[in-house]
Each structure stands twice: as C-alpha cells, then as structure tokens.
C-alpha positions in Angstrom: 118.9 89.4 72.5 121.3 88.0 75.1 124.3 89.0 72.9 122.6 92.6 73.2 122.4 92.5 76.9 125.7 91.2 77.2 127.0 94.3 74.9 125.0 96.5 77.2 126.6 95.4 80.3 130.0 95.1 79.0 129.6 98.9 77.9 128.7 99.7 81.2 131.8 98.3 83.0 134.0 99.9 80.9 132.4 103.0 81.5 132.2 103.0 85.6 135.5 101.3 85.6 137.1 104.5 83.8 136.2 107.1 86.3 138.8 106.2 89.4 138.5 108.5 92.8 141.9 108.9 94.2 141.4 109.8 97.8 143.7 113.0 99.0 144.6 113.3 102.4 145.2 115.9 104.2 148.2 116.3 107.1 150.1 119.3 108.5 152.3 120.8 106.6 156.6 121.0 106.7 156.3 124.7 108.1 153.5 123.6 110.4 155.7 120.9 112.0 158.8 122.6 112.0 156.7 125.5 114.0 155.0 123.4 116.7 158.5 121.8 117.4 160.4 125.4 117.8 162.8 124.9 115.2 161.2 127.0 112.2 163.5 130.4 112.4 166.7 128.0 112.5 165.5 126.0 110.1 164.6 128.9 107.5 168.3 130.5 108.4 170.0 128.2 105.7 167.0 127.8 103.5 165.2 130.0 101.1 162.2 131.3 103.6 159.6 131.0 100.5 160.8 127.9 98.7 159.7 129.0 95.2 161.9 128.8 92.5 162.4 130.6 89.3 162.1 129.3 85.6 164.0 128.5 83.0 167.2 127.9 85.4 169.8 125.4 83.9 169.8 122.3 86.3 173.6 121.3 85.1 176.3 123.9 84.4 178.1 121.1 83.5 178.5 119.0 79.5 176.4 116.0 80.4 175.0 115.0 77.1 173.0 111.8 79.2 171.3 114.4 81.7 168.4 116.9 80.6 168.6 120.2 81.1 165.3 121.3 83.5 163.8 124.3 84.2 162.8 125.3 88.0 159.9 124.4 89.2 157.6 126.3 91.0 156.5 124.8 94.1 156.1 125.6 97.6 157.0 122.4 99.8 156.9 123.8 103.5 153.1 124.3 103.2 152.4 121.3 100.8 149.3 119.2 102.2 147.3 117.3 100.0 148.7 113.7 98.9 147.3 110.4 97.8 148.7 107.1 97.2 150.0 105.0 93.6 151.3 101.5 93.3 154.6 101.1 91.1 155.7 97.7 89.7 154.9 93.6 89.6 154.9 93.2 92.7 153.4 96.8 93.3 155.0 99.0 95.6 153.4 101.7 97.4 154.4 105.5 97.5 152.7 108.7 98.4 152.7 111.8 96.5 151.7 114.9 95.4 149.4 115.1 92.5 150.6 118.1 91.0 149.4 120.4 88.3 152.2 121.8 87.9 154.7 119.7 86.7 154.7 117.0 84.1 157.0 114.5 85.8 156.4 111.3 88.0 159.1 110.7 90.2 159.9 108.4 93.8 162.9 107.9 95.7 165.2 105.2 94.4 166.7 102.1 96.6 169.8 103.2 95.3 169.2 106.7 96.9 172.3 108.6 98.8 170.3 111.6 100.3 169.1 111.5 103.8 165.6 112.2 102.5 165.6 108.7 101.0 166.4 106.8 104.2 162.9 108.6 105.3 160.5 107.3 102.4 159.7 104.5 100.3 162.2 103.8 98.5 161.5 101.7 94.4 163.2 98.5 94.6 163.7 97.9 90.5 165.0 94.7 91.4 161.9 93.5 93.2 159.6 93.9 89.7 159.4 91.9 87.2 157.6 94.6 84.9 160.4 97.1 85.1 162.4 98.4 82.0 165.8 100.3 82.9 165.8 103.6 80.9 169.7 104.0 80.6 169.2 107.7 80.9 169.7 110.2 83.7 167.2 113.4 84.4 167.6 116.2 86.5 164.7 118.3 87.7 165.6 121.9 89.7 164.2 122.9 92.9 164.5 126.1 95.1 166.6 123.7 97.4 168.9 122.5 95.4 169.1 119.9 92.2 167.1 116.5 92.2 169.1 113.8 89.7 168.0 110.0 89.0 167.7 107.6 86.3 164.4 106.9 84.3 162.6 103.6 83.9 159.5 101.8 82.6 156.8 100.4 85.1 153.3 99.2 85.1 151.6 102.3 87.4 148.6 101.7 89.5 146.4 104.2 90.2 143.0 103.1 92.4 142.7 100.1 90.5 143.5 101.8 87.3 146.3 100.3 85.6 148.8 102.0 83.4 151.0 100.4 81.2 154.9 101.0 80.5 155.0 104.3 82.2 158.1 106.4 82.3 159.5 107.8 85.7 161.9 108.9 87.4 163.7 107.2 90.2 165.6 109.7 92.5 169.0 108.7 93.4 170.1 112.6 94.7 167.0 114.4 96.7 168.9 118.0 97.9 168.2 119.7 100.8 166.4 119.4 104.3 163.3 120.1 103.2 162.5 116.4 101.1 163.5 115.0 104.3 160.5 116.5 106.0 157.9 115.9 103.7 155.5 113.3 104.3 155.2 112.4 100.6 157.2 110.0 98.8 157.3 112.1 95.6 155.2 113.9 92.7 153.0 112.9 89.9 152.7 115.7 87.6 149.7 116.5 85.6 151.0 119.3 83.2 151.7 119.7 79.5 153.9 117.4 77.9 156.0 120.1 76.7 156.9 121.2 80.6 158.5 117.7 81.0 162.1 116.7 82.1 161.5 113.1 81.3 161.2 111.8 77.7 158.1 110.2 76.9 154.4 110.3 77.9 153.7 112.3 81.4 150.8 109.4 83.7 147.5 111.3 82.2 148.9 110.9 78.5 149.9 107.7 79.3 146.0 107.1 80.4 144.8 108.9 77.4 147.2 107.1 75.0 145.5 103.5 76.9 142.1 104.5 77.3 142.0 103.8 80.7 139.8 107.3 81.2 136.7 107.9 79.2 137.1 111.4 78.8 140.2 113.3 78.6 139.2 115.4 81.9 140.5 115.3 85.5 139.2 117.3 88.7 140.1 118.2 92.0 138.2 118.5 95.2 140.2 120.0 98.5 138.7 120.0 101.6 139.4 122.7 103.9 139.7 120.6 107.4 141.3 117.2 107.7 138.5 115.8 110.3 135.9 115.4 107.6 135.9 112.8 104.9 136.6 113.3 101.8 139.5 115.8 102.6 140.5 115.9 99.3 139.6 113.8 95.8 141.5 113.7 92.6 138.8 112.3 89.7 140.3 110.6 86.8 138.0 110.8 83.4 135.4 113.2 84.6 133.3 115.9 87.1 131.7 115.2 90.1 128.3 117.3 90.4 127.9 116.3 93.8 131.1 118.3 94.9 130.4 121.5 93.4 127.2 123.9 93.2 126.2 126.2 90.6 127.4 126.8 87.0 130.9 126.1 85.7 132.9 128.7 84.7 135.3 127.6 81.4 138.5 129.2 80.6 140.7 128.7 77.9 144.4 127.7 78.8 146.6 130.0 77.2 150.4 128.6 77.0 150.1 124.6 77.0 153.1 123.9 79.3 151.3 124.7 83.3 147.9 125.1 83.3 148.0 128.5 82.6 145.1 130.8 82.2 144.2 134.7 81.7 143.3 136.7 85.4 140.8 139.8 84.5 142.1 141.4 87.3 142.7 141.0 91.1 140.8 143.6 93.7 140.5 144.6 97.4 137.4 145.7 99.0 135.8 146.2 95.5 138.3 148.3 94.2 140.7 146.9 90.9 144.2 147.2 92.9 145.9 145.0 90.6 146.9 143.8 87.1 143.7 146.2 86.2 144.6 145.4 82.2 144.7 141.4 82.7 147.1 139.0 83.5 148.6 135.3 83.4 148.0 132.7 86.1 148.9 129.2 87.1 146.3 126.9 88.1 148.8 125.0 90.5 147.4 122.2 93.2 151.2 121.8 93.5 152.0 124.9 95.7 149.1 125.6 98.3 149.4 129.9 98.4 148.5 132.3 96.1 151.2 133.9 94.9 151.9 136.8 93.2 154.6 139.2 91.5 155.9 140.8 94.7 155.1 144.2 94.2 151.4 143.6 93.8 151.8 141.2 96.9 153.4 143.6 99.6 150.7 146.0 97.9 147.8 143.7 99.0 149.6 142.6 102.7 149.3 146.1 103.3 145.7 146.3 102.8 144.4 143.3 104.1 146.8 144.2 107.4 149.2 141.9 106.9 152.1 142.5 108.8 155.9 140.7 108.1 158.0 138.7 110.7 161.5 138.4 110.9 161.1 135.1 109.0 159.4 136.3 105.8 155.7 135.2 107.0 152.7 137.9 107.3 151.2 137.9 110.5 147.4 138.9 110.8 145.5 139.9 113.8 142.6 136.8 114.3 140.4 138.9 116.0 140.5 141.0 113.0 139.4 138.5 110.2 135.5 139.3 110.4 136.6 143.1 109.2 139.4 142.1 107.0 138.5 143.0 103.3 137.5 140.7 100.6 140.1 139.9 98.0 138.1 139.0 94.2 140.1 137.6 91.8 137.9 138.4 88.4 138.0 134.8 85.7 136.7 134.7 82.7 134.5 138.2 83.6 133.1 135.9 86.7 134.0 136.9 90.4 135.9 135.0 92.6 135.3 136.5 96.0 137.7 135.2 99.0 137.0 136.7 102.9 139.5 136.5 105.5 138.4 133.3 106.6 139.4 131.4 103.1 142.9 133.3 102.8 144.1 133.4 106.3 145.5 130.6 107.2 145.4 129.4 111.2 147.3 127.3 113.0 147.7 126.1 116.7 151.2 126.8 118.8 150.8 125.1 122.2 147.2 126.6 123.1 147.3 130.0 121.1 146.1 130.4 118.0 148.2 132.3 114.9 146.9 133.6 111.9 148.8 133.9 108.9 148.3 135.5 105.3 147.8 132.5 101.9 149.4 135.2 100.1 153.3 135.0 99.0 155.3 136.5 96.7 157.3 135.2 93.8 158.3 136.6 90.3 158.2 135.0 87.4 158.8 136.3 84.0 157.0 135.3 81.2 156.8 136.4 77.5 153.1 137.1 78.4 154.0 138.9 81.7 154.7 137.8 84.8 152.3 135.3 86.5 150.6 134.3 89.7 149.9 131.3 91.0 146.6 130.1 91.9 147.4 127.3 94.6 145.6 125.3 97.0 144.1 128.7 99.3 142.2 129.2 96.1 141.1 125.8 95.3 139.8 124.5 98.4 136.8 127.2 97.8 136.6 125.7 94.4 136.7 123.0 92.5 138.5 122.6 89.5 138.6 120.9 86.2 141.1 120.2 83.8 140.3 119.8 80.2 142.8 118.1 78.0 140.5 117.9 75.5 139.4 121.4 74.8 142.4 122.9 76.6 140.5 124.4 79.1 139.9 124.9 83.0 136.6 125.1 85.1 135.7 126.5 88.5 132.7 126.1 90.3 132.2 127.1 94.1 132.7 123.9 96.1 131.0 122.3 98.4 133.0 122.5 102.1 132.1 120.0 104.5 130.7 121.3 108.1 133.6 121.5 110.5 132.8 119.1 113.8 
C-alpha cells in the first residue's frame, strides 16, 4: 500500500513538474523608442523601413565549407515586444529572448563578440561553464540587416526550472546592423521545424521532447494586449491553459513542416472576400508582431480600412476614425476570425498626442504553394495559440484580454 502511494505521488510530480510557464514580458518596441526620441526617419534612411527579409537567400557568397548556408528569415525587429528569460550553462547565465515560432535556432551574443550590439547585452562566457562543449563549427543565419555569424556549442539550457541537457546553440560573434543594438533582447529561441534550422542538431523543443522534460509534445502562447496587467504574455511548455482562452478550439493541420505554416480560407473587409478568395498559405509567427501580407493584397486592404502612407513606409490612420473602421475576418479552417480597428490599429503616445498606426505590412514571399502571409503577434494577442508537434497541427481559441486600468 505505501509503495502504491508512493508511485501515485511520484507520478504526480512528474506530471506538474512537466508543464513550465515561461513569463513574457512586454516593453516598447525598437520603432516605438526610436519614435519618442525623434530619431526614427534618420534612423530608417540607411535601413530597410520594413525589416523583413526574403527566403531562400544564400548567407555566404563565399566557399566556406565550415559555415552553413541559411536562408533569410522573416522577422520584423523594430516592432518586436514579447520576450522572456533562459539560463545557459554551470554556472547559469541569464539572457532574454524572443521565443520565436519562426525560426528553429537558439542563439545569444558571445563574449567574444565584435559588434557594437554585443557590448549592449549579455554576453555567454563559455569559459565560465563547466557544462560547455565547443562545437568547432561556424553558422551563419541572414537577416534583413545584414548577416549574423558565430560558432556552435553544447550547454545545459534552463528554462523555468526546466532543465535541458546538451543543447546545441549558437553563440554570435558578428550581430550586423543598428537595429540588434536596440533591441532589448539578448537573442532568439526558435520553436520551428527542424528542417528550417541553420544549426545541426536538435532545435530546444526537440531537445525537450527527445528528454521528456514535457509531457505532451504541445506548446502555447498567451499575449497580452497591455503591459500594465499581469500576465502580459505566457509561453506554456507541454500543454493548454483553459483558463486563458474561451470557447472551442479551432484545429488546423500545418501544411509544409518547416514554419508553422497553415492554409487561410480567405481574408475579407467589411464582409466582403477581398482577398486570396481561392485559399492561401500563412505563417503562424510570434516572431514578427504584424500581419503581413503579399503587398498587392496589403496596399489593397490600407486603402479600405483608410490607411494612409508616410514618407517613412508606415500607414497612418485617423484615431477618431477607429469606431467606423471596417472589420477585417481572416476565415481558418472555415471558422471566422473577425478583427475591429481596435485589435489592428496599433497606438502609440508622442509627447501628449496620440498616433494610430495600421498592424498591417507588406512583404512577399514566394512559395511553391503561393505566396504567404504572416500571422504575427496583432493576430495573436486576440487569440491564443497552440502548437501541436504531435499531430502537426495549430489551434486558436479567442483569448482572454485582461481589463485595462
């Protein structure tokens, strides 16, 4: 009987102890700050104003047999806002970054780093642990800025008390332009395919899959809308939380097992089917926080939602507009996803005025199944999402939004 008990309660220490909360936090994004300090317009003068990149771009024109060849990855740092924290090493060392869903790779700035970016982040110190493996190879991942290169290494990874053995990552020692230096997070943990990977070996939830650490092979996101309210934003390792979400959850099947991509019905405005009519692909991306789109279909739906551009490749909106501003329904699965003005308009504070600007952005990227959009963090804040690993699939269900003080 006590050997029964004892099973029981063993049983049920492994199973709490495999569902970890990682706490996201919200803070102003790199656009946001650049704004408020004046220096936006100069700043976006010598950088790409939308900060997406294309695919399937060689990182190294170069022969450098020791150095991977990457494609670009798509991800919008100026308006990037949701990051939580991870523990490398023996000692651990802490570092912020980006969970990202669209991306494979883990990667933080290296002690050994040249870039200015470096000198304003947590840096690895793979001297200081006593769990680290050197790699001996060299990875490259491309940005819209400019090529990141570093070496790869093994580490014990902490995650909210989980602990991940051996894991492979990336230590910058080249972090290219301006825009790194402004970013409040140390790096990115990406929580893609394997196959969309530029470093060798197990991306951190294969890693946890491979160790067991999670009971099931599921992870989810909530995103808070404001950053006064606790939680702003969770990350769940190894399940669903019920009590973030209302209503039934909507599965789709993920349809090319390298993002987290899925099949759009179609998009429409005010009711009416304006766009892809005859389906489409999409990204499910907490990486990049608009909704992107090809960019005929994007200037198409500026237009009617009254967007109008600046001289800086933003979309201005009227805010005493937004109560008349159509809905925009992105149609999942044969389920409606209805978004009003004030879930894709996005406001922000200049001195004492208030400016409202479009979530929507274009960028084109070709795929064998057409091009795609990109369903970032505008969308996912109204709903919470689930990632399936083991029935390659993703979920929405409406989420529950905090009441803002």
């Amino acid at each position: 009987m006590v050997k029964l008990v004892l099973l029981v309660l063993l049983g049920w220490i492994c199973t709490s102890s495999a569902l970890v909360r990682v706490p996201l936090k919200r803070t102003r994004s790199i656009r946001s700050q650049l704004r408020a300090s004046g220096l936006l317009q100069d700043f976006l003068k010598d950088h790409r104003p939308d900060m997406f990149s294309r695919r399937y771009a060689q990182c190294f024109p170069v022969n450098t047999p020791s150095l991977r060849l990457g494609r670009e990855k798509i991800y919008n740092y100026m308006d990037a806002q949701y990051f939580g924290e991870i523990i490398l090493g023996t000692p651990g060392q802490n570092f912020s970054v980006v969970f990202d869903t669209g991306s494979s790779d883990l990667w933080v700035p290296s002690a050994y780093c040249v870039s200015q970016a470096c000198g304003y982040h947590r840096r690895f110190k793979a001297f200081e642990s006593a769990s680290f493996r050197h790699d001996g190879r060299m990875f490259g991942i491309h940005y819209g800025s400019g090529h990141l290169l570093g070496v790869m290494g093994r580490d014990t990874l902490k995650i909210s008390g989980m602990t991940i053995l051996n894991q492979e990552f990336g230590e910058s020692v080249y972090e290219p332009g301006a825009t790194f230096v402004m970013a409040k997070f140390d790096g990115v943990l990406g929580m893609a395919y394997p196959s969309l990977a530029e470093i060798l070996g197990n991306p951190v939830f294969d890693s946890m899959l491979a160790q067991k650490t999670v009971e099931k092979p599921i992870f989810s996101f909530y995103l808070s809308r404001t950053s006064t309210n606790s939680p702003q934003g969770e990350l769940l390792l190894g399940g669903i939380d019920n009590a973030l979400y209302t209503g039934p959850i909507n599965w789709l099947p993920v349809t090319a097992k390298e993002y987290w991509q899925i099949k759009m019905d179609s998009v429409a405005v005010q009711g009416v089917d304006s766009f892809c009519p005859q389906g489409c692909q999409a990204i499910v991306d907490t990486g990049t926080s608009l909704i992107a789109g090809p960019t005929n279909d994007i200037l198409n739906l500026q237009q009617l939602i009254g967007a109008t551009p600046t001289n800086i490749g933003e979309f201005l909106i009227d805010c005493a507009r937004l109560s008349s501003l159509p809905h925009v329904t992105f149609v999942l699965g044969g389920k409606e996803y209805t978004m009003t003005a004030e879930h894709y308009v996005r406001k922000e504070m200049l001195g004492d005025r208030e400016l409202c600007f479009s979530g929507f952005q274009s960028v084109d990227i070709v795929t064998a199944r057409g091009p795609l959009w990109i369903l970032g963090d505008v969308f996912l804040t109204q709903f919470y999402s689930i990632f399936d690993r083991g029935q390659d699939r993703v979920g929405f269900a409406l989420a529950k939004q905090p009441i803002e003080n």
